[in-house]
C-alpha positions, 0 to 999 in steps of 0.5 A: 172031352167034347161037350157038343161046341167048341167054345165050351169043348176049349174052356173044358179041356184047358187043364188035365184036371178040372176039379183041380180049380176048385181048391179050397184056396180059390173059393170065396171066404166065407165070413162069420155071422158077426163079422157079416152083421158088422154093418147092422151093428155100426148102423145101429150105434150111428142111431138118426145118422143113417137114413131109415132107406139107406140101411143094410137091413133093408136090402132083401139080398142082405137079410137073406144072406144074414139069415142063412148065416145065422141059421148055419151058426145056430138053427134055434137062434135062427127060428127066434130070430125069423118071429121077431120084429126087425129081425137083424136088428134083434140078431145083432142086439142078441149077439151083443154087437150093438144096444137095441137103442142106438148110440150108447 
């Protein structure tokens, strides 16, 4: 196949099947919502431990990749989550991961 420059024409065309690299083997593994919220929960228990500026909820990328999570697991869950306050935080407590409060 020519796709309109060598360099693209040479990576196209170094297998017969292309489709074939896309096996359900090779692509990433996807984790379940606890497992991804794992971090939060552990953050959580350690309470003070942890600086407010260091925790994983308060990357943007990792909220949202959280949230799409959660919305994939359980859309009604995913809407009550998005109208609480810290909102990971709330995800984990309900899942029954960690104490709204810190260490047990």
């Amino acid at each position: 196949m020519v796709l309109g420059t060598p360099a693209l024409d040479m990576l196209w065309n170094q297998t017969d099947d292309n489709g074939e690299c896309l096996g359900p083997e090779d692509r990433e593994h996807l984790p379940s919502l606890k497992e991804f919220l794992e971090p939060v929960a552990e953050q959580m228990q350690a309470g003070d431990e942890v600086a407010a500026e260091d925790k994983v909820v308060k990357n943007p990328v990792y909220q949202w990749k959280s949230l799409r999570l959660l919305a994939k697991h359980n859309v009604m869950e995913f809407a009550a989550t998005c109208q609480a306050p810290n909102t990971l935080e709330y995800t984990v407590t309900k899942l029954g991961m960690a104490s709204p409060g810190g260490k047990d």
